[in-house]
Structures are given as structure tokens and as C-alpha cells.
C-alpha positions as CSV (number, residue, x, y, z in Angstrom):
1,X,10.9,-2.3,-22.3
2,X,9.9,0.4,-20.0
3,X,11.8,3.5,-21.7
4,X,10.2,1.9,-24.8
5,X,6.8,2.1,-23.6
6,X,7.2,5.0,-21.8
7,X,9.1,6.9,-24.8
8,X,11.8,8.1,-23.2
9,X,14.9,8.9,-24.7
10,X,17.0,7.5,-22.7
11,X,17.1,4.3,-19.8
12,X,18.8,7.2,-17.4
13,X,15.5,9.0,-18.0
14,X,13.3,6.1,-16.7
15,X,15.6,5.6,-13.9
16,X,15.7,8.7,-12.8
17,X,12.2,8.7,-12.9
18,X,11.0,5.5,-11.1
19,X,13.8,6.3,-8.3
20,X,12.7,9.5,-7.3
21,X,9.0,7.8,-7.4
22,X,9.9,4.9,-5.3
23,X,11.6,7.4,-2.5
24,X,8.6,9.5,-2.1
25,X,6.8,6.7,-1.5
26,X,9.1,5.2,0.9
27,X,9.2,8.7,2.7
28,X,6.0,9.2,2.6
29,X,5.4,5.6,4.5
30,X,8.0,6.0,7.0
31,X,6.2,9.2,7.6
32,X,2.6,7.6,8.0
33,X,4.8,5.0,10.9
34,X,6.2,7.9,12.5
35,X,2.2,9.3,12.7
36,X,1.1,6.1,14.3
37,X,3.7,5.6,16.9
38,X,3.2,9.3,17.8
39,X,-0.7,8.8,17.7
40,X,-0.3,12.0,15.4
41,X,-2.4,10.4,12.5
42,X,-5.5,12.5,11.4
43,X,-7.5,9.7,9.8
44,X,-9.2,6.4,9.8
45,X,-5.8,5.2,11.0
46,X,-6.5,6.8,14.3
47,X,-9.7,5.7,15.2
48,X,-8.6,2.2,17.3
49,X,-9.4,0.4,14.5
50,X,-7.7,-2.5,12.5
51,X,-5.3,-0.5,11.3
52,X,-4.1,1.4,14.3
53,X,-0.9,0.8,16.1
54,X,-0.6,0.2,19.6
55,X,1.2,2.8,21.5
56,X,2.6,0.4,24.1
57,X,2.5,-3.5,24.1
């Protein structure tokens, strides 16, 4: 239904596609928990906020 909506020409097409999509989000995250362990993060993230990550527990 995808490749269909999507027009591809092919369901390798859409794969391809949504993998390499799904891995660059998942490095991208696993980047971003790497930040906040280090305390490396440059945003909201790092202000002590709700989001922040303790550095030792």
C-alpha cells in the first residue's frame, strides 16, 4: 500500500527507503544519549530540566 501511495516502482524502492530513514533516526538518537551522559548537549536538554539526564545516580 505504501509503494502504491508513494509511486514507487518497486517494494525494494520503499524499503530501501524507509530503512535508511529509520537508521538515521536511530543514529541520530543514540547520538543525542551519548550527548547527555557526556553532559555534551547544547540545548534545552542541558539546562537541569525535565529532560536532562543525571550524570551519576
Amino acid at each position: 500500500m505504501i509503494m502504491e501511495v508513494l509511486g514507487h516502482s518497486s517494494i525494494r524502492v520503499t524499503m530501501d527507503v524507509c530503512t535508511f530513514v529509520r537508521l538515521d533516526a536511530q543514529r541520530s538518537a543514540f547520538g543525542q544519549v551519548g550527548d547527555a551522559l557526556r553532559g555534551d548537549g547544547d540545548g534545552a536538554e542541558d539546562d537541569g530540566g525535565p529532560g536532562s539526564v543525571p550524570a551519576a545516580v
